[in-house]
KOLVO-684423 format. One line per field, with one value per atom (N, C-alpha, C, O): atom name; z, x, y; residue in one letter. Coordinates in nm, 3 decimals. Layout:
N
name: c(CA ...)
up: c(Z ...)
east: c(X ...)
north: c(Y ...)
resn: c(A ...)
***
This chain:
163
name: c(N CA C O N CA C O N CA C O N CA C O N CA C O N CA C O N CA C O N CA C O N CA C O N CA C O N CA C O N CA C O N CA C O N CA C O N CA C O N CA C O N CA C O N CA C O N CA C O N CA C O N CA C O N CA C O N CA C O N CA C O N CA C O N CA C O N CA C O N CA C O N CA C O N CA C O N CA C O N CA C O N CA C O N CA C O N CA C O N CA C O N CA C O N CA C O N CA C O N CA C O N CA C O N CA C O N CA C O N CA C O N CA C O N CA C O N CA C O N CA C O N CA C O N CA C O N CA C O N CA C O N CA C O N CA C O N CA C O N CA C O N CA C O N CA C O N CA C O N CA C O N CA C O N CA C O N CA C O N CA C O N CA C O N CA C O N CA C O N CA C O N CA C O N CA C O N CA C O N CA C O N CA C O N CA C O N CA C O N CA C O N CA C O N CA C O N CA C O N CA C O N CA C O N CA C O N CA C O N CA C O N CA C O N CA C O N CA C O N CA C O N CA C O N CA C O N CA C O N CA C O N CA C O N CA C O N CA C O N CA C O N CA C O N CA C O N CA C O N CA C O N CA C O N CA C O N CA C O N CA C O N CA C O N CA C O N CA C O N CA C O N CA C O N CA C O N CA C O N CA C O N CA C O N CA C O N CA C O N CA C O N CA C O N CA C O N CA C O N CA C O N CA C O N CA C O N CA C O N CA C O N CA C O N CA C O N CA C O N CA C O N CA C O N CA C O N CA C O N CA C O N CA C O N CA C O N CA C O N CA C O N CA C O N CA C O N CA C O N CA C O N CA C O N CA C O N CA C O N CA C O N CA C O N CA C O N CA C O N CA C O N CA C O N CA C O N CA C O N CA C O N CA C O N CA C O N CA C O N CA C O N CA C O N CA C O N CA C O N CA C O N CA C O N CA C O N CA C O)
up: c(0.000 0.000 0.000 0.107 -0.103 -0.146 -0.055 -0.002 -0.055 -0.044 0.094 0.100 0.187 0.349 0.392 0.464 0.376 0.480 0.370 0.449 0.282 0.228 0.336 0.424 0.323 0.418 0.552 0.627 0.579 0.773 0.768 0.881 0.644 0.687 0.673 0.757 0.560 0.608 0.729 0.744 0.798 0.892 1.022 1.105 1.020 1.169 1.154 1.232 1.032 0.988 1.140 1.142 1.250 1.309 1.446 1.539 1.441 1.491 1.427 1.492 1.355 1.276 1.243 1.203 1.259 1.171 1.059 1.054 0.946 0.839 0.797 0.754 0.793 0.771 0.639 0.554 0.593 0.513 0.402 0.455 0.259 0.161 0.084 -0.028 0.187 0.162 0.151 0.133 0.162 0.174 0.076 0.051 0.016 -0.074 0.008 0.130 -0.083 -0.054 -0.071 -0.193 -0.034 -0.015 0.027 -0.017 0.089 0.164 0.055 -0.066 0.142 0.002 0.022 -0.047 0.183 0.236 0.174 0.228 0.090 0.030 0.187 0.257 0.231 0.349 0.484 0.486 0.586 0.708 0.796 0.752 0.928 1.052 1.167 1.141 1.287 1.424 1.507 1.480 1.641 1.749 1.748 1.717 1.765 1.779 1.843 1.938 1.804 1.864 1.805 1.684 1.901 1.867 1.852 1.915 1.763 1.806 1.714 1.601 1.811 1.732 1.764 1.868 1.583 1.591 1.477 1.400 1.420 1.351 1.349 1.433 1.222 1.114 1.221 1.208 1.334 1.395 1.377 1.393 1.356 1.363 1.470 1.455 1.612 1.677 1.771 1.783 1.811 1.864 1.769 1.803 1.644 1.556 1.530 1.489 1.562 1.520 1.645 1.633 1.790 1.937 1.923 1.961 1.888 1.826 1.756 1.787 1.615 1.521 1.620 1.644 1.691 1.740 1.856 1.891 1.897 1.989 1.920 1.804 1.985 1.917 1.904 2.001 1.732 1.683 1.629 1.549 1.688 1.629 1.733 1.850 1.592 1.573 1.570 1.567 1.570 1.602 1.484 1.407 1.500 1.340 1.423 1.511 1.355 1.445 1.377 1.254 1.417 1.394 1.416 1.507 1.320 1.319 1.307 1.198 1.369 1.309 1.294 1.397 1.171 1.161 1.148 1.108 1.163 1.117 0.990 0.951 0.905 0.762 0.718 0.632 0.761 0.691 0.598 0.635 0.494 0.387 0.345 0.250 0.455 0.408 0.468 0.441 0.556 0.611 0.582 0.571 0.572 0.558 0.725 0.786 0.787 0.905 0.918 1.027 0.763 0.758 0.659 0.569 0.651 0.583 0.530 0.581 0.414 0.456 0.525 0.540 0.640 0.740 0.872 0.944 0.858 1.016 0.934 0.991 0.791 0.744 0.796 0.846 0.763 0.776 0.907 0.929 0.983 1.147 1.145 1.166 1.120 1.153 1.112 1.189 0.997 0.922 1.015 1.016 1.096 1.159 1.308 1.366 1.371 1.464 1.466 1.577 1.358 1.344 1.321 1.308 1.306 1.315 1.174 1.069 1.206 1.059 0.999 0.891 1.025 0.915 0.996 1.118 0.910 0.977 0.869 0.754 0.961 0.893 0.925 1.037 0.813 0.901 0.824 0.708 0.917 0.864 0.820 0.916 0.681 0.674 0.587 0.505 0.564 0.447 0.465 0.581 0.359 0.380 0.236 0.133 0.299 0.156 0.094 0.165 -0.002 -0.002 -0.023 0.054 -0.099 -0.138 -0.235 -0.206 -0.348 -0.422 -0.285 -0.252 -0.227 -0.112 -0.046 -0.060 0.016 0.122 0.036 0.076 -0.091 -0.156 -0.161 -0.163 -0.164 -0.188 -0.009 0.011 0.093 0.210 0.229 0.181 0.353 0.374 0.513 0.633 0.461 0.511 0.493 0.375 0.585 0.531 0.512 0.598 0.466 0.466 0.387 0.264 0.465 0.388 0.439 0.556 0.369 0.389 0.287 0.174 0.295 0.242 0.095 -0.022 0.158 -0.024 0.043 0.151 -0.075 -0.037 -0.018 -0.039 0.048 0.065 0.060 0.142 -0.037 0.012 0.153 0.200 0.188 0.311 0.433 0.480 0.505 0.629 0.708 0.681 0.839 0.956 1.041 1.030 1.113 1.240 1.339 1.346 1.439 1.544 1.678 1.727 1.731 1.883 1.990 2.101 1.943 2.071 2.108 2.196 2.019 2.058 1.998 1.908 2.049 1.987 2.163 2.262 2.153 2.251 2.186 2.073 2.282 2.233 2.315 2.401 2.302 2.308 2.364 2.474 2.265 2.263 2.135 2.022 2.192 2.109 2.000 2.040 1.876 1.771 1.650 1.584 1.625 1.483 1.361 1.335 1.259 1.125 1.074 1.125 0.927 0.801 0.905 0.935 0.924 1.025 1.092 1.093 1.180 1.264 1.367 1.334 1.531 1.643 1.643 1.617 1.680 1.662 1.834 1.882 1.884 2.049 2.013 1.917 2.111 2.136 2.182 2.235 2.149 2.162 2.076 2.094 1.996 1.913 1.806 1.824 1.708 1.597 1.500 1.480 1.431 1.247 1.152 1.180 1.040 0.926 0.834 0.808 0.713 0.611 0.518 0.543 0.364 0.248 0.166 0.208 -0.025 -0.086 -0.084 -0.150 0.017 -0.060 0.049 0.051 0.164 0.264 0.408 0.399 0.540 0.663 0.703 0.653 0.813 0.898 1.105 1.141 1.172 1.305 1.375 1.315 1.519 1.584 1.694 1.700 1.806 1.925 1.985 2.059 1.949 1.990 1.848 1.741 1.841 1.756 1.633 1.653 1.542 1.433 1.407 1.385 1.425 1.360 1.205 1.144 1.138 0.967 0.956 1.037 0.850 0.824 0.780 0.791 0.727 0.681 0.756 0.729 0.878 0.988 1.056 1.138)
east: c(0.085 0.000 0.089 0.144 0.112 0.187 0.111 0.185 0.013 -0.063 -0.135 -0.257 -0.068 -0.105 -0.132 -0.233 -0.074 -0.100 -0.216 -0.260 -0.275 -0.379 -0.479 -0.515 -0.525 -0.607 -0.585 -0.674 -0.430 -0.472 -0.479 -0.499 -0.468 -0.512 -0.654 -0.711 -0.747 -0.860 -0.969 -1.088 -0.897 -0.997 -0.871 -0.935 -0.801 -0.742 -0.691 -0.604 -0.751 -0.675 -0.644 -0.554 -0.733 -0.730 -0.604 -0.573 -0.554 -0.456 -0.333 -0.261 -0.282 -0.152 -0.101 -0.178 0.044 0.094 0.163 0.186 0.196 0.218 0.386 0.399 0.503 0.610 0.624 0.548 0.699 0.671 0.742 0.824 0.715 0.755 0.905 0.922 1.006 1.158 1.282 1.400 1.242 1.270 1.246 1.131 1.353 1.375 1.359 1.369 1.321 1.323 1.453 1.467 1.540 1.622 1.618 1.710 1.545 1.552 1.500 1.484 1.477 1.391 1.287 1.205 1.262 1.093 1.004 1.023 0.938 0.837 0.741 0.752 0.672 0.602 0.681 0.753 0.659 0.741 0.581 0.466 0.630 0.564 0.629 0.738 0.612 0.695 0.676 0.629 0.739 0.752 0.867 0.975 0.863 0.955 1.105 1.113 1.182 1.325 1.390 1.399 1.429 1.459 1.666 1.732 1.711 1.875 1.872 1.824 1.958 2.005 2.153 2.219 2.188 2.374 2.407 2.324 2.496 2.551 2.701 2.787 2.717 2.825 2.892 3.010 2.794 2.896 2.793 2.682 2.780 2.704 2.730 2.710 2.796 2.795 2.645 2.584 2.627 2.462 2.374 2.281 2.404 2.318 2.343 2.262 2.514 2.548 2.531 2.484 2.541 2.499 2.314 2.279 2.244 2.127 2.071 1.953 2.113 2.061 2.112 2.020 2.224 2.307 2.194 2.207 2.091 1.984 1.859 1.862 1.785 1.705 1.548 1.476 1.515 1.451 1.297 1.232 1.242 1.125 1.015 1.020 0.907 0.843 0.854 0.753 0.995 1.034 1.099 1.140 1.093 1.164 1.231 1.189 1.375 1.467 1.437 1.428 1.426 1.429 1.559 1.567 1.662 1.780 1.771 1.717 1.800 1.774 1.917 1.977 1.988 2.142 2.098 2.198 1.998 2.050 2.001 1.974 1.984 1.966 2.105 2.099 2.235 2.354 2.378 2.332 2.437 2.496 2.627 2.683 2.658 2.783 2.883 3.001 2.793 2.876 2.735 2.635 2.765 2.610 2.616 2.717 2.464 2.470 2.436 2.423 2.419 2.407 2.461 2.457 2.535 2.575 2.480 2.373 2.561 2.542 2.550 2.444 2.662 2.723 2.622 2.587 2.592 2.488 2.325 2.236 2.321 2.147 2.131 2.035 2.264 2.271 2.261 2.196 2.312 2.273 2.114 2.022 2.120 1.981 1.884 1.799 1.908 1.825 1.806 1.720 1.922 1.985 1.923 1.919 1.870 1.872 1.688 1.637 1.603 1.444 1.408 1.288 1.502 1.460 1.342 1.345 1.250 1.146 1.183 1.125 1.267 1.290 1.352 1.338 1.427 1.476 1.484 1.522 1.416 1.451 1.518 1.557 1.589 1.707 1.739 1.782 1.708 1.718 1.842 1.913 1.947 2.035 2.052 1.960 2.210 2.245 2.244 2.245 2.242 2.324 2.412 2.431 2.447 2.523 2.559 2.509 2.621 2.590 2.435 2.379 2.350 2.248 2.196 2.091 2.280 2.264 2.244 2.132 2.351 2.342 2.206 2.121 2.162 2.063 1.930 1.835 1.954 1.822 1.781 1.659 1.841 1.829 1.843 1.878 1.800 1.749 1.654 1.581 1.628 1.457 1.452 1.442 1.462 1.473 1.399 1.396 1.326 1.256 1.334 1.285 1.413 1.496 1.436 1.425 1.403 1.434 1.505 1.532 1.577 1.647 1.669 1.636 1.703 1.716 1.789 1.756 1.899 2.009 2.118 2.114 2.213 2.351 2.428 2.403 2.574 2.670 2.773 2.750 2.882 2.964 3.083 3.160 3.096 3.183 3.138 3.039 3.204 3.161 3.175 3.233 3.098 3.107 3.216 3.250 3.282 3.334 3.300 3.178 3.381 3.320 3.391 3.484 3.317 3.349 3.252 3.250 3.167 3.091 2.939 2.857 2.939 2.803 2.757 2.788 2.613 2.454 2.379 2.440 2.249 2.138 2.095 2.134 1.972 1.926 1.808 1.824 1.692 1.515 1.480 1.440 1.507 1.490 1.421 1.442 1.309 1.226 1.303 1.407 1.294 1.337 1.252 1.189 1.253 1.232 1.290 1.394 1.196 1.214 1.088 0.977 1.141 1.066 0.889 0.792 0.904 0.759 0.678 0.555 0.783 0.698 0.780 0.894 0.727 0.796 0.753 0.658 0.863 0.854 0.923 1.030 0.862 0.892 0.933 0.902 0.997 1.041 0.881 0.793 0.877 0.758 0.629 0.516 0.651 0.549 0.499 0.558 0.408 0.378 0.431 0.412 0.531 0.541 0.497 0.498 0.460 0.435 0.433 0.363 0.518 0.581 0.547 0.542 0.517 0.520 0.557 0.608 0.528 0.557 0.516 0.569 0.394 0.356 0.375 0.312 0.503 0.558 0.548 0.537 0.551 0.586 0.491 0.467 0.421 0.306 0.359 0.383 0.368 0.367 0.227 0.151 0.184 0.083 0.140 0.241 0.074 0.121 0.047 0.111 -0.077 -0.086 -0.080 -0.089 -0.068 -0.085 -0.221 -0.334 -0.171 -0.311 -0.326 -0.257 -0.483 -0.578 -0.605 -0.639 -0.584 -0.605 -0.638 -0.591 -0.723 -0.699 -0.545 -0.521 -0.462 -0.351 -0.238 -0.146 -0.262 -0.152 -0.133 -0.041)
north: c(-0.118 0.000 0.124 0.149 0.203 0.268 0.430 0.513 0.438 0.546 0.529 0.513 0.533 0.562 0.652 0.651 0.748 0.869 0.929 1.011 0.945 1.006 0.966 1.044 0.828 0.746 0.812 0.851 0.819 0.851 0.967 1.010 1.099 1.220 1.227 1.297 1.151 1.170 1.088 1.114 0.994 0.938 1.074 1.140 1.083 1.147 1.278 1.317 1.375 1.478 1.587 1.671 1.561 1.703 1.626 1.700 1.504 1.425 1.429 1.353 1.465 1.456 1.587 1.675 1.609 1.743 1.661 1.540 1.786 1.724 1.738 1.853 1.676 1.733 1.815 1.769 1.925 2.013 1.890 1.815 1.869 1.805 1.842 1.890 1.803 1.840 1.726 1.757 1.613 1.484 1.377 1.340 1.322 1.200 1.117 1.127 0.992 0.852 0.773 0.781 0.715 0.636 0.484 0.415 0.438 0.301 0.213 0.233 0.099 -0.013 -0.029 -0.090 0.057 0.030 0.193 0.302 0.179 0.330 0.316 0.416 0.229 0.276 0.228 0.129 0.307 0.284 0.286 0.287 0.287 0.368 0.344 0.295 0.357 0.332 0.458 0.568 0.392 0.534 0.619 0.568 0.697 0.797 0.761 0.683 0.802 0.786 0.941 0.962 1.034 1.139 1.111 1.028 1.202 1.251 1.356 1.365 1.463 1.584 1.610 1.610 1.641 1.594 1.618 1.570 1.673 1.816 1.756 1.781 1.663 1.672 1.550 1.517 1.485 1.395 1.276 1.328 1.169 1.042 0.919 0.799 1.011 0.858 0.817 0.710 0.915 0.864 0.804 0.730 0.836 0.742 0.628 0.545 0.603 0.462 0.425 0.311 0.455 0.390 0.353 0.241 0.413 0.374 0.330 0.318 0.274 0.159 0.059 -0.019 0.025 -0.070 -0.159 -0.276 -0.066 -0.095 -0.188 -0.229 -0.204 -0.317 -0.213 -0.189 -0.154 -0.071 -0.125 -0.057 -0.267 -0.322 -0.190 -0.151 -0.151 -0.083 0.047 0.117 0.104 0.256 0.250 0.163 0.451 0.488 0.591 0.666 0.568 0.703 0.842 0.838 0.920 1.074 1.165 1.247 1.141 1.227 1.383 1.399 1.524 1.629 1.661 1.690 1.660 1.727 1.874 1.935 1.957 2.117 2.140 2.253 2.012 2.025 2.075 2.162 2.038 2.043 1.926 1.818 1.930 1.852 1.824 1.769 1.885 1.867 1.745 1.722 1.678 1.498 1.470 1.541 1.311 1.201 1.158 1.122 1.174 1.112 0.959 0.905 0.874 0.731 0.717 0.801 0.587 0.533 0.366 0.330 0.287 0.152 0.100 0.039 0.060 0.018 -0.002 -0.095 0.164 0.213 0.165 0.102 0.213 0.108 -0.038 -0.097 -0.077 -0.238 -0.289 -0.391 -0.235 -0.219 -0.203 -0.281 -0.103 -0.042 -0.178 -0.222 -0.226 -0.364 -0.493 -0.581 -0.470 -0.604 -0.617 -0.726 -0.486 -0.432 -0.431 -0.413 -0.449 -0.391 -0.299 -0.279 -0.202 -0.071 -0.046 -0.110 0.055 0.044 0.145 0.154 0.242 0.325 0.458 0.467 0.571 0.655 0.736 0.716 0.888 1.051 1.066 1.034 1.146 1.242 1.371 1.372 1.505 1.647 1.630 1.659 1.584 1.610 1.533 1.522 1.428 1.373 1.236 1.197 1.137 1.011 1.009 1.074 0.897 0.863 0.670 0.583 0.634 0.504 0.513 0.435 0.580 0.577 0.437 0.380 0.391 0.294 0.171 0.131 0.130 0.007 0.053 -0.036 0.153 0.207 0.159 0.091 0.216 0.136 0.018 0.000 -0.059 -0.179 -0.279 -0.395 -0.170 -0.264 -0.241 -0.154 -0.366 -0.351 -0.230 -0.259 -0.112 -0.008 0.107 0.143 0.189 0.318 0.429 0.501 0.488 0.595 0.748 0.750 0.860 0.949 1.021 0.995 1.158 1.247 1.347 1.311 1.427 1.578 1.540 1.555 1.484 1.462 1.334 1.274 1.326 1.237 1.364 1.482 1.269 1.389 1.247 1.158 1.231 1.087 1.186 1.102 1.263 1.257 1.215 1.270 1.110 1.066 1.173 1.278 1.131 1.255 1.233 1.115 1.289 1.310 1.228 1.210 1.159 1.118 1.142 1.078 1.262 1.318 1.288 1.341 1.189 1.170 1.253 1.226 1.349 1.454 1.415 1.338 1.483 1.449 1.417 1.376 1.449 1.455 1.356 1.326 1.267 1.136 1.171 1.258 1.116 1.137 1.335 1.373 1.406 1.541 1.575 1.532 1.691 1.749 1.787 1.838 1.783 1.845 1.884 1.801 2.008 2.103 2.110 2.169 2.024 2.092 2.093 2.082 2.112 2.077 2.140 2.069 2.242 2.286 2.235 2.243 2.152 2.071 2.013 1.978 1.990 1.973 1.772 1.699 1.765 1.633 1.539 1.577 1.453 1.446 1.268 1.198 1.245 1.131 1.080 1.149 0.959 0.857 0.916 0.870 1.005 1.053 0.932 0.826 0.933 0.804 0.909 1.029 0.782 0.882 0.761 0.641 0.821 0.751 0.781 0.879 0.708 0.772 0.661 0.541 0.744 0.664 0.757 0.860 0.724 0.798 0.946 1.036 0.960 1.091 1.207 1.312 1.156 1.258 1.180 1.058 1.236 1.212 1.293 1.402 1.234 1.257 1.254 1.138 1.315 1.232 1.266 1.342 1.205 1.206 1.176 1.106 1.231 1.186 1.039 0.965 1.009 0.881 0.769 0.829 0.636 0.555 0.590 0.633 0.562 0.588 0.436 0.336 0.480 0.351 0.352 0.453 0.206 0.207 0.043 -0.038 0.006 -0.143 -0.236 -0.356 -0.124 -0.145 -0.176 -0.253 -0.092 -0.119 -0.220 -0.223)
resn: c(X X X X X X X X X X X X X X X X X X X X X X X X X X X X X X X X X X X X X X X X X X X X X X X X X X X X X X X X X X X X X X X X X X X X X X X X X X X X X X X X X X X X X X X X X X X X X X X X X X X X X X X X X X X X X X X X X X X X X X X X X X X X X X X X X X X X X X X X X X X X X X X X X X X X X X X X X X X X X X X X X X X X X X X X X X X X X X X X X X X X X X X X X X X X X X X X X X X X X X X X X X X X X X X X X X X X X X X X X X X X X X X X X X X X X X X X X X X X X X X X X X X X X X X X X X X X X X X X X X X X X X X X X X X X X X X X X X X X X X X X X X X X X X X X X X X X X X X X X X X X X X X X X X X X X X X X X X X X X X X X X X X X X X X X X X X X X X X X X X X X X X X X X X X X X X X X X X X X X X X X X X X X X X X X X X X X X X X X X X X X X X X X X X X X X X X X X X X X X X X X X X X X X X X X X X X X X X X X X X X X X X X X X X X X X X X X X X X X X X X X X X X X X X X X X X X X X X X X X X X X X X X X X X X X X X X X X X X X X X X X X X X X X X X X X X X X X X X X X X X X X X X X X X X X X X X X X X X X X X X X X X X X X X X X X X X X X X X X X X X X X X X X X X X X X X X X X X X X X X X X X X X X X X X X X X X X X X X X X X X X X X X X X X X X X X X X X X X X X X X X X X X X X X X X X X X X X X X X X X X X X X X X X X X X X X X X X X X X X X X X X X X X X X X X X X X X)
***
């Protein structure tokens, strides 16, 4: 079912914000959903790689880099984790790279663009913190759900026959 969130904006429209439409598809999964997992982290990717590394069945991580491009905050390496790990899929305000490999897992991925330079690793980044983009506040344990036609979150679980 390619076309989800049409459906959950019209049975739950006054339940959902809508992420603004700024985000490619990357992964091999077009529909995702899960709970919230927040990190915000800027040109460094180790909280993201300490977090696919965790066990991700029914959650989708929520990376906010800043919307910088200029390091990828995933790679193959950390997807393949992430694959290995349950995770259902992961935004991230910012870059990846290894896009060709990323496609081809059973992975939800979107993000802004590629960037092939890896990030830095000093250790920073915040982990389950509110974070802002794409016009919209987004909370640790929030519901997101994503297909082709953009990213939705809610604060409680959405009801659908599909889910």
């Amino acid at each position: 079912m390619l076309d989800l969130l049409p459906d959950l904006c019209d049975e739950h429209g006054d339940k959902v914000t809508i992420l603004a439409p700024l985000f490619r598809d990357y992964g091999g999964e077009d529909v995702f959903w899960g709970q919230v997992v927040t990190v915000r982290c800027y040109e460094d990717n180790s909280r993201v790689r300490e977090l696919v590394a965790t066990p991700g069945t029914g959650k989708v991580l929520v990376v906010d880099g800043g919307g910088m491009l200029r390091r990828a905050l995933m790679g193959d390496q950390l997807a393949e984790t992430a694959v290995a790990n349950g995770w259902e899929g992961v935004v991230i305000n910012g870059a990846i790279r290894d896009a060709g490999a990323i496609g081809g897992m059973g992975l939800g991925v979107k993000a802004l663009a590629t960037c092939p330079m890896k990030t830095e690793k000093r250790g920073q980044g915040d982990v389950d913190v509110p974070v802002t983009f794409a016009s919209a506040t987004i909370y640790p344990g929030d519901y997101l759900y994503a297909d082709i036609n953009g990213i939705l979150v809610a604060r409680e679980p959405l009801s659908h026959p599909q889910l």
